[in-house]
C-alpha positions in Angstrom: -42.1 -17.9 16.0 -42.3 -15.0 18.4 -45.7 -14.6 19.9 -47.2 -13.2 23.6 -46.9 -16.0 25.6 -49.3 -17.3 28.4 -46.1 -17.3 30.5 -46.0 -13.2 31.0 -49.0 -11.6 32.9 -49.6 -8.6 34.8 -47.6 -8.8 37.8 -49.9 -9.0 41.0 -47.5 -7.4 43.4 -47.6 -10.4 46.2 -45.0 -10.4 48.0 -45.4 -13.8 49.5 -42.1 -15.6 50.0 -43.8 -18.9 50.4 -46.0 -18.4 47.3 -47.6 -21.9 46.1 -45.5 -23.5 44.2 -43.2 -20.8 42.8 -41.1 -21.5 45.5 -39.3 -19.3 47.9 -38.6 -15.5 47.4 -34.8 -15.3 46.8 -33.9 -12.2 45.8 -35.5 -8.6 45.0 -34.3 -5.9 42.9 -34.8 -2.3 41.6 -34.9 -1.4 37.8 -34.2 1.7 36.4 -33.4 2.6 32.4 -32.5 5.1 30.6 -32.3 8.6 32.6 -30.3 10.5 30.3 -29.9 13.3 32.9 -28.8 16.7 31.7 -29.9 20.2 32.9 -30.4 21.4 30.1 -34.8 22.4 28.9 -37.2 19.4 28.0 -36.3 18.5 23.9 -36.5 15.3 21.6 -34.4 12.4 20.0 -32.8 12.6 16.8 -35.9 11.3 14.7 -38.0 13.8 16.8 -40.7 11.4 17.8 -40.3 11.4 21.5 -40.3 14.7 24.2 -37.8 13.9 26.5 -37.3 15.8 30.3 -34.4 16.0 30.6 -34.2 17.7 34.3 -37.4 16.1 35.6 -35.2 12.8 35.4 -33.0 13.8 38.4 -36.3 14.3 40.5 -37.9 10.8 39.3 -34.6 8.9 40.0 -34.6 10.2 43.4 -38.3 9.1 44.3 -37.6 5.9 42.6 -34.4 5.1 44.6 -36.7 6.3 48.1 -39.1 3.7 47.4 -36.2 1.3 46.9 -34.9 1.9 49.5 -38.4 1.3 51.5 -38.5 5.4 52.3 -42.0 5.4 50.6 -40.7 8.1 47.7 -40.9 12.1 47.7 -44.3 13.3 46.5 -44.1 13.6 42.8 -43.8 17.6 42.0 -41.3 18.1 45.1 -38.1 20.3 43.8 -34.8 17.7 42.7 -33.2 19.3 46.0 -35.4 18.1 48.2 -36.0 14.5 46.3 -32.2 14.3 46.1 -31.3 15.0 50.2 -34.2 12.1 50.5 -32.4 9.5 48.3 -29.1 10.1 49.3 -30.2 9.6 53.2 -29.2 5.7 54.6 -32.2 4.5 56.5 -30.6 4.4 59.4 -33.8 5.0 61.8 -36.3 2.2 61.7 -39.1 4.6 61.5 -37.6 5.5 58.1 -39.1 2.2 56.4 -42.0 2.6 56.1 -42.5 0.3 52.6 -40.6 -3.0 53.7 -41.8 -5.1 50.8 -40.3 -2.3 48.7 -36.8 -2.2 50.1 -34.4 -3.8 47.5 -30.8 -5.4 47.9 -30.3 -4.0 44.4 -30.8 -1.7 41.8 -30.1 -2.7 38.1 -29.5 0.4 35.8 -29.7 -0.9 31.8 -27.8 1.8 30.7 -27.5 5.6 29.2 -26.9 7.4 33.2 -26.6 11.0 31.6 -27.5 12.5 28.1 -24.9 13.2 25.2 -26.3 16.6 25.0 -23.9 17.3 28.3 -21.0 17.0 26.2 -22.7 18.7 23.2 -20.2 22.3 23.0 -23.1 23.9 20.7 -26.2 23.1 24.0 -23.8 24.2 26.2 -22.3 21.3 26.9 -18.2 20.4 27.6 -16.5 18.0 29.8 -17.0 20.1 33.2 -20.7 20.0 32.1 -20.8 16.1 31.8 -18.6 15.5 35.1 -21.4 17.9 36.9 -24.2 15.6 35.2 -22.5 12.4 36.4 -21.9 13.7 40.5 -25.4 14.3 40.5 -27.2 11.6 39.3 -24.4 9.3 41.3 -25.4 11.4 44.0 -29.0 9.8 44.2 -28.4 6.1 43.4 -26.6 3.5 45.2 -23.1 3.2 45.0 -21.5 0.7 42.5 -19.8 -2.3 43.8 -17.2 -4.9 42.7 -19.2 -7.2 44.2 -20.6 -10.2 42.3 -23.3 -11.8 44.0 -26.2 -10.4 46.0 -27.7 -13.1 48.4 -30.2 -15.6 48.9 -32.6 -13.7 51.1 -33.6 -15.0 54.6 -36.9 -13.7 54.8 -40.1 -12.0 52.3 -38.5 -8.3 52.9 -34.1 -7.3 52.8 -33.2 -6.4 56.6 -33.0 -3.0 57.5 -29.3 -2.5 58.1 -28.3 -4.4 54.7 -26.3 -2.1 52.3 -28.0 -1.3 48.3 -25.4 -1.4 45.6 -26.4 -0.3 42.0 -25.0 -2.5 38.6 -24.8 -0.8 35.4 -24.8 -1.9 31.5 -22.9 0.6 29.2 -25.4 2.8 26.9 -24.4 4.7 23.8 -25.3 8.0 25.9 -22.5 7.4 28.5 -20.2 6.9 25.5 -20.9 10.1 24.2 -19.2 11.3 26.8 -16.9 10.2 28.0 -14.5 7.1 26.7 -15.2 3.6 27.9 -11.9 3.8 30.4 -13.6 6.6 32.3 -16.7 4.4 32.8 -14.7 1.0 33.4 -13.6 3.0 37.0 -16.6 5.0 37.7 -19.1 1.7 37.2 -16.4 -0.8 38.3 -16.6 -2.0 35.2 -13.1 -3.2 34.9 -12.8 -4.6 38.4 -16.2 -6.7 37.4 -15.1 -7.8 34.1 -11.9 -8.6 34.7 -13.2 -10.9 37.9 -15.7 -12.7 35.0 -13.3 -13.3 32.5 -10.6 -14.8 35.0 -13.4 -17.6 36.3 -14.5 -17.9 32.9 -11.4 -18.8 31.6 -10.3 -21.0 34.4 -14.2 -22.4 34.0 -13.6 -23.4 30.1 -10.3 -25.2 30.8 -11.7 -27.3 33.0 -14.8 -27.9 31.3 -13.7 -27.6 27.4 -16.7 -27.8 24.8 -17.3 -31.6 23.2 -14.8 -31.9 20.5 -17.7 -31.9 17.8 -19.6 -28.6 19.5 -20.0 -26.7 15.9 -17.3 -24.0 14.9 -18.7 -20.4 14.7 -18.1 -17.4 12.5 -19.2 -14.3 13.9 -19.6 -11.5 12.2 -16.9 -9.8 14.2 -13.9 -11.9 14.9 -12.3 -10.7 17.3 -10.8 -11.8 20.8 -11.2 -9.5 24.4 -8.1 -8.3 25.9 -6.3 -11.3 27.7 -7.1 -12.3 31.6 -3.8 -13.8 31.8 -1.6 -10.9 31.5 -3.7 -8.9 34.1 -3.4 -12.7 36.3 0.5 -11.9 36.2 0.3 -8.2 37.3 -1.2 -8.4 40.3 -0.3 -6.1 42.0 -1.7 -3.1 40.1 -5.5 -2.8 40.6 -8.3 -3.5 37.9 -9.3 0.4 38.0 -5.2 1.2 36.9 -5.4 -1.3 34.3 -8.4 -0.5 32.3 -8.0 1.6 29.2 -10.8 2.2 26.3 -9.7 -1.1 24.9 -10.8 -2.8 28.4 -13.9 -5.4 27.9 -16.5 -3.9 29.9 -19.1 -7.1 30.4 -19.6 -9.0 33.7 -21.9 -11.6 35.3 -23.5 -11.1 38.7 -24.6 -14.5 41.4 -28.8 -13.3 42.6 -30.4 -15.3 45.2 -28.5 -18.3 44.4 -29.9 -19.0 41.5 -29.8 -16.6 39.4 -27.2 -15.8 36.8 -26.8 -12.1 36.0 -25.3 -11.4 32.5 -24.1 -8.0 32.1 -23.5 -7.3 28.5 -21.9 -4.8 26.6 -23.5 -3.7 23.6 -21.3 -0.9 22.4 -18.0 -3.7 22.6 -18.0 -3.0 19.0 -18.8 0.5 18.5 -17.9 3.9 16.6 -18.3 6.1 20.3 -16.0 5.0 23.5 -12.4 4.5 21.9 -11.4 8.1 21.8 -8.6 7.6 23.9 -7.3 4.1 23.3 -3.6 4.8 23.1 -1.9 1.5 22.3 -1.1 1.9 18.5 -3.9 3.1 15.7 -7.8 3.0 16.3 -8.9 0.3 18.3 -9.8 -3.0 16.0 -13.4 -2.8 17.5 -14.0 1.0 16.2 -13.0 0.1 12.9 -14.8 -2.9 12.2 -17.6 -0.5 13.3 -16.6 2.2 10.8 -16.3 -0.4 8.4 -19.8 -2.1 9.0 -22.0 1.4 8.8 -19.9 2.2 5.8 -21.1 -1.1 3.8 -24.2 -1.7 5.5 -25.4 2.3 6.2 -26.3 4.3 2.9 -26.4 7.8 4.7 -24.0 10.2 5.2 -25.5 10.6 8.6 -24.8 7.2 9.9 -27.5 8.4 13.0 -30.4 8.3 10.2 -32.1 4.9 9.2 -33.3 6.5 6.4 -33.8 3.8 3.6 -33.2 1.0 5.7 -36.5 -1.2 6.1 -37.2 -3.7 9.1 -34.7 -4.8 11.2 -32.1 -3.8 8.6 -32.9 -0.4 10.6 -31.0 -1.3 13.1 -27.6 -0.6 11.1 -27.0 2.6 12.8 -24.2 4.8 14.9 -26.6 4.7 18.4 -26.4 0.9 18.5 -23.8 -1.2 18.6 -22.6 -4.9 18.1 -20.5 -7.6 20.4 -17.3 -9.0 19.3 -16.4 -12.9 18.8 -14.4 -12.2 22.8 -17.7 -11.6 24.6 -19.5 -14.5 22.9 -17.5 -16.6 23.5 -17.1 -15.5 27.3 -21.7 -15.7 27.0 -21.4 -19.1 25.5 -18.9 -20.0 28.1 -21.1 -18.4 31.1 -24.0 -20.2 29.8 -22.4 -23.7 29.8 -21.3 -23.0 33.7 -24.9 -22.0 34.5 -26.2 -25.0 32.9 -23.9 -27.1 34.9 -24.0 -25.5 38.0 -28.4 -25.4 37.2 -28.8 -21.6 37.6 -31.4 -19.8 35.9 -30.0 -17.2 33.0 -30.9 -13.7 32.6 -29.0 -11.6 30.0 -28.8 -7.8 30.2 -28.3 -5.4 27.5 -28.8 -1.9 26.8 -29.6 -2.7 23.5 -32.3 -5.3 22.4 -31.8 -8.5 20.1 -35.5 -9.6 19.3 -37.6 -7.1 17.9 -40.7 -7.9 19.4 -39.4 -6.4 22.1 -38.0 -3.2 20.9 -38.1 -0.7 17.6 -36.1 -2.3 14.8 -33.7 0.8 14.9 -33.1 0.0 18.3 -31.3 -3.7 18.0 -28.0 -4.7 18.4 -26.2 -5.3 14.9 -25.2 -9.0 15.3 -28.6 -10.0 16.9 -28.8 -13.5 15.3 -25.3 -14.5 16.4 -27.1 -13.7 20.2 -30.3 -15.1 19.6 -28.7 -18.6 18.4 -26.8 -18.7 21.6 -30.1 -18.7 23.6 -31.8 -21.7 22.1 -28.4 -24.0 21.7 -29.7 -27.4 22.9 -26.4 -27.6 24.9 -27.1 -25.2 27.6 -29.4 -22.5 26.2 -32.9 -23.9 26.1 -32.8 -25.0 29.5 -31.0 -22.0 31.2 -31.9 -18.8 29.6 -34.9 -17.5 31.3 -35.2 -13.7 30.3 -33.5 -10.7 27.7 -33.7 -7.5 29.6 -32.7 -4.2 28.1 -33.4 -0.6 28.1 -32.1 2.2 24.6 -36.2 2.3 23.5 -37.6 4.2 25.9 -41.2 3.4 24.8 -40.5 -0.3 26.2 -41.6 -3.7 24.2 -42.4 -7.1 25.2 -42.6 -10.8 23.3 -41.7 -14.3 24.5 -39.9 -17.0 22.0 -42.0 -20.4 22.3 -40.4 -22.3 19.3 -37.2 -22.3 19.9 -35.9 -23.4 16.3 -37.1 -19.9 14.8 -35.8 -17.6 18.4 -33.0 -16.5 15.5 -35.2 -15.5 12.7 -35.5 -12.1 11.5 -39.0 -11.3 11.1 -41.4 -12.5 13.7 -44.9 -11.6 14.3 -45.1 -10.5 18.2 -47.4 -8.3 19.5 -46.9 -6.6 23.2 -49.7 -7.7 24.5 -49.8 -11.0 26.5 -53.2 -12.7 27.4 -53.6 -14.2 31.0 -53.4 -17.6 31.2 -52.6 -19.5 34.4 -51.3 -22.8 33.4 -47.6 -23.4 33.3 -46.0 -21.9 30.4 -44.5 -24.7 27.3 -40.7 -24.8 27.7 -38.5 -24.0 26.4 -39.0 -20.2 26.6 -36.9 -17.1 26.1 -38.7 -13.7 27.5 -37.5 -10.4 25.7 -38.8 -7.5 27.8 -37.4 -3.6 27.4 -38.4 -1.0 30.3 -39.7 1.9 29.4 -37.2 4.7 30.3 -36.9 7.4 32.8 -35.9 10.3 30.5 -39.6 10.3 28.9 -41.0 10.3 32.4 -43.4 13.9 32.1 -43.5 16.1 35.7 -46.3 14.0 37.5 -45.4 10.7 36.8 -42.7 7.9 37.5 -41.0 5.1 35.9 -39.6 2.5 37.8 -40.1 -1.0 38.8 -39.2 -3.7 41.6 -38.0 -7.3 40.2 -38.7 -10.6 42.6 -37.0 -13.3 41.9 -38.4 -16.3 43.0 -37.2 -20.0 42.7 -39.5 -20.7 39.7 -41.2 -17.2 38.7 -39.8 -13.5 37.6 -42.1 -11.3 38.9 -41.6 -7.4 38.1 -43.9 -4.5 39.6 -43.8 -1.7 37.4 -45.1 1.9 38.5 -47.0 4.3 36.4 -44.7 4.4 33.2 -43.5 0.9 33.7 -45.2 -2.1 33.0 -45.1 -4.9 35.1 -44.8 -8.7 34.4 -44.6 -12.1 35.6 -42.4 -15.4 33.5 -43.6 -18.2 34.7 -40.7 -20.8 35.5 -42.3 -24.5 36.8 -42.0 -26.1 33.7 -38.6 -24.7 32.4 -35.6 -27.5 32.4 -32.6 -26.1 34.5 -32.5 -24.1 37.3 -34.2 -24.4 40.5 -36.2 -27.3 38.9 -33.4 -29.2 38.0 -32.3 -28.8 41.8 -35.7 -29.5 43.2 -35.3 -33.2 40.5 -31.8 -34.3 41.3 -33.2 -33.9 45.5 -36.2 -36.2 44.2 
């Protein structure tokens, strides 16, 4: 059963590093979803329920990034050139920060970086038009890095002269325009993933599953391209090796503790494989074709029309993950356990859907949703779903763990305070509102603290914030804090 959970609450914006018995601050990060950036006039999605602003987004990324950077942000209303030379400025002088507590190490961006409409040849669009859409808006955020851990923080705020690197999930949007090998080097995508997989692998053959850990079907079987023949070519670089059949997910080290899971939740997908060159379509993009064709009744596969409940879901703008990158989560999730990290999975699409709008799930949710309540590693490590695709944002916590795969459940968004610890076990399902809906005059992004036993994110305007709740969860920092005992 899905329900609000006394775990989530408002969050209070403290910024006390030594906060009672949460533990220490470890970590702090920005969030950002869904900006969809094209200049092109304000419109709507497909099912023409939302207004989305399209060239507004530029200018709210760029105040977002300023207060992330501690710069305080450009007064909402100011023209994207002058928000954009703001941003893009290092804070090089001290007088610059004038927000500390607001200065992140990191910014997290859950997908969809420009709009499809930028390679639409009908709006206007072409390839020129999506390559201009992508320099700017990579123009105001951080760079990317290969990187895969962001550090345990000294202090309550990030030192001034620390650098702020951006990690990105793969959208549908990004897909529409350009193929997944373009994005594997402009994200560094393949230079993450392939780092992943190779410890992974070397992870699981170490550490191989009990030899009565249940056999899985998934829905599709499929493996990820193998580490070992990138292991024996060394001396070509990840970015020359990717291609559009490239697995694109990746896990990220924050504050010590916490275990980043970047997935990809287009893996298995009808958009992205344009260009795979190695012999036929790509197995992924047909078992894709395949499933809209059996499971889809429209000749739009875009529409849910006729579809009911989560059987919405079965459409072209979402996307499933192949039997390769669960077994790489499953794998991930057994390390975490043993190395007693806290879990936090990150995908642009949802998998509960108290959390988002049933046409906004990823196909083979339940295959996910078992993972995270597996009694071998998932109950005790997986702390938190994050995601962006529904720009309108959702919210609902799992408390009974033997239902977290069912396919109804009766959640509703809003949590009521409560400020007792949390029961445990406890999976958080949270989707951020999105930047592209973000009207002139208002802003959405947030500021994520990571504590040893508490999540707590500070949303602004658009974005709500919220707190998880950690002391009575098995694993992570508490499992630390009981072995020192």
């Amino acid at each position: 059963m899905s329900a609000p959970a006394s775990s989530t609450s408002p969050a209070s914006g403290s910024d006390d590093g030594d906060a009672s018995d949460s533990g220490r601050l470890l970590a702090r990060l920005g969030v950002l979803s869904d900006i969809q950036y094209a200049d092109v006039p304000d419109g709507h999605n497909f099912l023409k329920t939302e207004r989305r602003f399209y060239r507004n987004a530029l200018q709210t990324t760029a105040r977002a990034v300023d207060r992330m950077r501690g710069l305080g942000g450009a007064s909402v209303g100011e023209g994207a050139g002058a928000a954009v030379a703001s941003a893009a400025t290092a804070p090089s002088d001290a007088a610059a920060i004038i927000e500390p507590e607001w200065r992140c190490q990191a910014v997290l961006h859950l997908g969809d970086l420009i709009d499809g409409f930028n390679a639409v040849p009908s709006a206007g669009g072409s390839e020129a038009v999506s390559d201009a859409a992508v320099q700017a808006i990579m123009e105001v955020l951080p760079p990317v890095s290969s990187e895969r851990v962001v550090p345990p923080l000294s202090g309550s705020c990030v030192p001034q002269g620390d650098p702020m690197a951006c990690y990105h999930l793969l959208g549908n949007h990004e897909l529409m325009n350009f193929p997944r090998s373009r994005w594997a080097r402009e994200m560094a995508f393949g230079a993450l993933s392939e780092a992943s997989r190779r410890e992974a692998e070397r992870w699981a053959r170490a550490n191989p599953p009990p030899s009565d850990a249940p056999k899985r079907e998934y829905l599709f079987p499929s493996s990820s391209a193998p580490v070992a023949a990138a292991e024996s070519n060394a001396a070509a670089s990840a970015s020359d090796r990717v291609s559009s059949g490239s697995p694109l997910y990746y896990d990220l080290l924050v504050g010590g503790v916490y275990r980043f899971i970047m997935l990809d939740a287009f893996d298995v997908s009808v958009s992205g494989y344009g260009d795979y060159n190695e012999g036929g379509e790509h197995p992924h993009f047909l078992m894709a074709q395949e499933y809209l064709a059996r499971e889809n009744p429209n000749e739009i596969k875009f529409s849910p029309e006729g579809l009911h409940g989560t059987e919405r879901r079965k459409v072209a703008f979402n996307g499933g993950m192949s039997q390769g990158q669960l077994e790489y989560l499953e794998t991930v999730l057994r390390r975490a356990r043993a190395n007693k990290e806290w879990a936090v999975l990150c995908s642009h699409v949802a998998f509960h859907e108290g959390a988002s709008h049933c046409s906004a799930l990823l196909w083979n949710r339940e295959e996910v949703l078992r993972l995270l309540t597996a009694e071998e590693y998932g109950a005790d490590v997986v702390v938190a779903c994050l995601h962006g695709h529904d720009h309108d944002g959702g919210h609902c916590v799992d408390e009974d763990p033997d239902a977290a795969a069912a396919t109804a459940g009766d959640a509703s968004p809003s949590a009521s305070p409560n400020s007792s610890p949390p029961p445990a076990p406890l999976v958080v399902h949270h989707t951020f509102e999105g930047v592209l809906t973000t009207p002139v005059g208002q802003d959405t992004y947030g500021r994520m603290d990571l504590f040893e036993r508490r999540i707590e994110v500070t949303g602004v305007d658009r974005l709500k914030g919220f707190s998880i709740d950690l002391r009575n969860k098995p694993g992570g920092a508490n499992r630390r804090e009981q072995q020192r005992d």
